[in-house]
N, C-alpha and C positions, 0 to 999 in steps of 0.2 A: 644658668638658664639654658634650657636646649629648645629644639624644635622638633614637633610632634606635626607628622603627616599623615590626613585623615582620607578616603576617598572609597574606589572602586579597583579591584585588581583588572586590567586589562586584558595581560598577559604574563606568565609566570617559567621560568625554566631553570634549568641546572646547565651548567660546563663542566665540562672537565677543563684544566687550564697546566699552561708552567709546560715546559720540554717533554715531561714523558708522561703527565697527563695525571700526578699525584695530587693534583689542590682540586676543588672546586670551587665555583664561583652560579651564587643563587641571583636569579634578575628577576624583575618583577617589574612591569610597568604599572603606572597607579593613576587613575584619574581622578581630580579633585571637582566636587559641586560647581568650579567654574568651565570646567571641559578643558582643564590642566591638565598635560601629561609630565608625571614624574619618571625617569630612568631613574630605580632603585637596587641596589644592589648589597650582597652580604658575603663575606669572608668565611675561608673556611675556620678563621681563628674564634669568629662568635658561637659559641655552644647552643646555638637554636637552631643553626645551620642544619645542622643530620634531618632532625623532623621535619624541618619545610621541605629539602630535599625529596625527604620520602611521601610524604602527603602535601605537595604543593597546591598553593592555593589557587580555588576554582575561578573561571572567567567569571564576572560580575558579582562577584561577593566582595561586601563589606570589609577594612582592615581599616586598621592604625598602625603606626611606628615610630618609633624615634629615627630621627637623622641625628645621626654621630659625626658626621663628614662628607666632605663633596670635593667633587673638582670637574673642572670645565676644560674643554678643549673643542677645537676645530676637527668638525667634520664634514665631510661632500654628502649634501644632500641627494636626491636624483636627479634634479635637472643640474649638477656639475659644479655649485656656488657652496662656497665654504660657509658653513654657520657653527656658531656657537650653543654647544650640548653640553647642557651639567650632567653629571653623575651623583646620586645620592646614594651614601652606605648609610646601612640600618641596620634596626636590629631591635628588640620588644617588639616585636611584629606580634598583633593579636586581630583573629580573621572575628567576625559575630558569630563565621557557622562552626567557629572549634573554640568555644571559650574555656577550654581545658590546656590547649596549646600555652604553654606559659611559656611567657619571655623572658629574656635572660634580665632585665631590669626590675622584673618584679613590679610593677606601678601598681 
Protein backbone atom coordinates (compact mmCIF):
# COMPACT_ATOMS: atom_id res chain seq x y z
CA UNK A 1 0.00 0.00 0.00
CA UNK A 2 1.58 3.48 -0.77
CA UNK A 3 0.64 7.03 -0.59
CA UNK A 4 -0.67 9.19 -3.17
CA UNK A 5 -0.43 13.08 -2.82
CA UNK A 6 -3.15 15.30 -4.37
CA UNK A 7 -3.19 19.23 -4.21
CA UNK A 8 -1.83 22.55 -6.03
CA UNK A 9 1.88 23.13 -7.34
CA UNK A 10 3.05 26.17 -5.37
CA UNK A 11 6.30 26.22 -6.54
CA UNK A 12 8.55 24.06 -8.90
CA UNK A 13 12.52 24.00 -9.77
CA UNK A 14 15.36 22.05 -10.93
CA UNK A 15 19.27 21.92 -9.10
CA UNK A 16 22.06 21.01 -10.26
CA UNK A 17 23.58 19.12 -7.10
CA UNK A 18 26.82 16.52 -6.00
CA UNK A 19 30.69 18.40 -6.34
CA UNK A 20 30.84 19.31 -9.92
CA UNK A 21 27.20 19.66 -10.56
CA UNK A 22 26.43 16.17 -12.51
CA UNK A 23 22.92 14.91 -10.71
CA UNK A 24 19.82 16.92 -10.57
CA UNK A 25 17.44 17.27 -8.07
CA UNK A 26 13.54 18.28 -9.10
CA UNK A 27 11.45 20.21 -6.06
CA UNK A 28 8.15 21.08 -6.14
CA UNK A 29 6.16 22.49 -3.27
CA UNK A 30 2.44 21.10 -3.28
CA UNK A 31 -0.40 22.40 -1.27
CA UNK A 32 -3.20 20.20 -0.19
CA UNK A 33 -7.31 21.41 -0.02
CA UNK A 34 -6.21 21.77 3.72
CA UNK A 35 -3.60 24.67 2.98
CA UNK A 36 -0.75 21.75 3.59
CA UNK A 37 2.39 22.36 2.34
CA UNK A 38 4.35 19.40 0.91
CA UNK A 39 8.41 19.72 0.29
CA UNK A 40 8.46 17.23 -2.70
CA UNK A 41 11.10 16.24 -4.36
CA UNK A 42 12.55 13.62 -7.46
CA UNK A 43 15.89 12.00 -8.14
CA UNK A 44 17.67 11.97 -11.04
CA UNK A 45 17.49 7.99 -10.99
CA UNK A 46 13.45 8.28 -11.63
CA UNK A 47 12.89 8.37 -15.47
CA UNK A 48 10.21 11.10 -15.45
CA UNK A 49 12.73 13.41 -14.05
CA UNK A 50 14.17 14.70 -17.73
CA UNK A 51 10.44 15.90 -18.73
CA UNK A 52 9.44 17.64 -15.59
CA UNK A 53 12.89 19.19 -15.68
CA UNK A 54 12.17 20.48 -19.09
CA UNK A 55 8.53 21.45 -18.89
CA UNK A 56 8.10 22.00 -15.16
CA UNK A 57 5.00 22.37 -13.79
CA UNK A 58 3.07 25.72 -13.63
CA UNK A 59 2.24 27.83 -10.20
CA UNK A 60 -1.42 26.61 -9.35
CA UNK A 61 -2.00 23.84 -11.51
CA UNK A 62 -3.51 20.80 -10.48
CA UNK A 63 -1.03 17.31 -9.78
CA UNK A 64 -1.08 13.96 -8.12
CA UNK A 65 1.89 11.74 -7.16
CA UNK A 66 2.98 8.89 -5.40
CA UNK A 67 5.43 9.32 -2.30
CA UNK A 68 7.93 6.73 -2.56
CA UNK A 69 9.90 8.00 0.65
CA UNK A 70 10.54 10.81 3.13
CA UNK A 71 12.78 12.05 5.60
CA UNK A 72 12.68 14.53 8.22
CA UNK A 73 15.21 16.71 9.69
CA UNK A 74 15.88 19.94 11.54
CA UNK A 75 15.84 23.21 10.15
CA UNK A 76 16.17 27.22 11.26
CA UNK A 77 13.23 28.78 10.53
CA UNK A 78 13.58 32.75 10.18
CA UNK A 79 13.00 33.94 13.34
CA UNK A 80 16.23 31.35 14.45
CA UNK A 81 14.20 28.26 16.23
CA UNK A 82 14.82 24.71 15.00
CA UNK A 83 11.72 22.97 13.48
CA UNK A 84 11.02 19.88 11.97
CA UNK A 85 10.59 19.54 7.88
CA UNK A 86 9.73 16.31 6.05
CA UNK A 87 11.00 15.76 2.64
CA UNK A 88 8.84 13.85 0.24
CA UNK A 89 10.25 11.82 -2.97
CA UNK A 90 8.01 11.16 -5.69
CA UNK A 91 7.51 10.17 -8.57
CA UNK A 92 4.06 9.20 -11.19
CA UNK A 93 3.61 12.92 -10.94
CA UNK A 94 0.58 13.51 -13.25
CA UNK A 95 -0.28 17.72 -13.77
CA UNK A 96 -4.49 17.86 -15.16
CA UNK A 97 -2.82 20.55 -17.68
CA UNK A 98 -0.37 17.67 -19.44
CA UNK A 99 -2.33 14.38 -19.15
CA UNK A 100 -0.05 13.10 -21.67
CA UNK A 101 2.91 13.47 -19.17
CA UNK A 102 3.05 9.83 -18.08
CA UNK A 103 4.59 8.61 -15.10
CA UNK A 104 6.88 6.30 -14.54
CA UNK A 105 4.12 4.02 -12.47
CA UNK A 106 1.70 3.80 -15.03
CA UNK A 107 -1.54 3.92 -12.68
Amino acid sequence: MGMFLEGTVKSANAFQVGQTGEKFLFTMNVVDELGNTFSCQMWDDDPQQPQLIQQPPARRQRVQMAVVGYSVRMRKSKDGKEVPQANFIVSDVRLAAAPDLAGAGGR
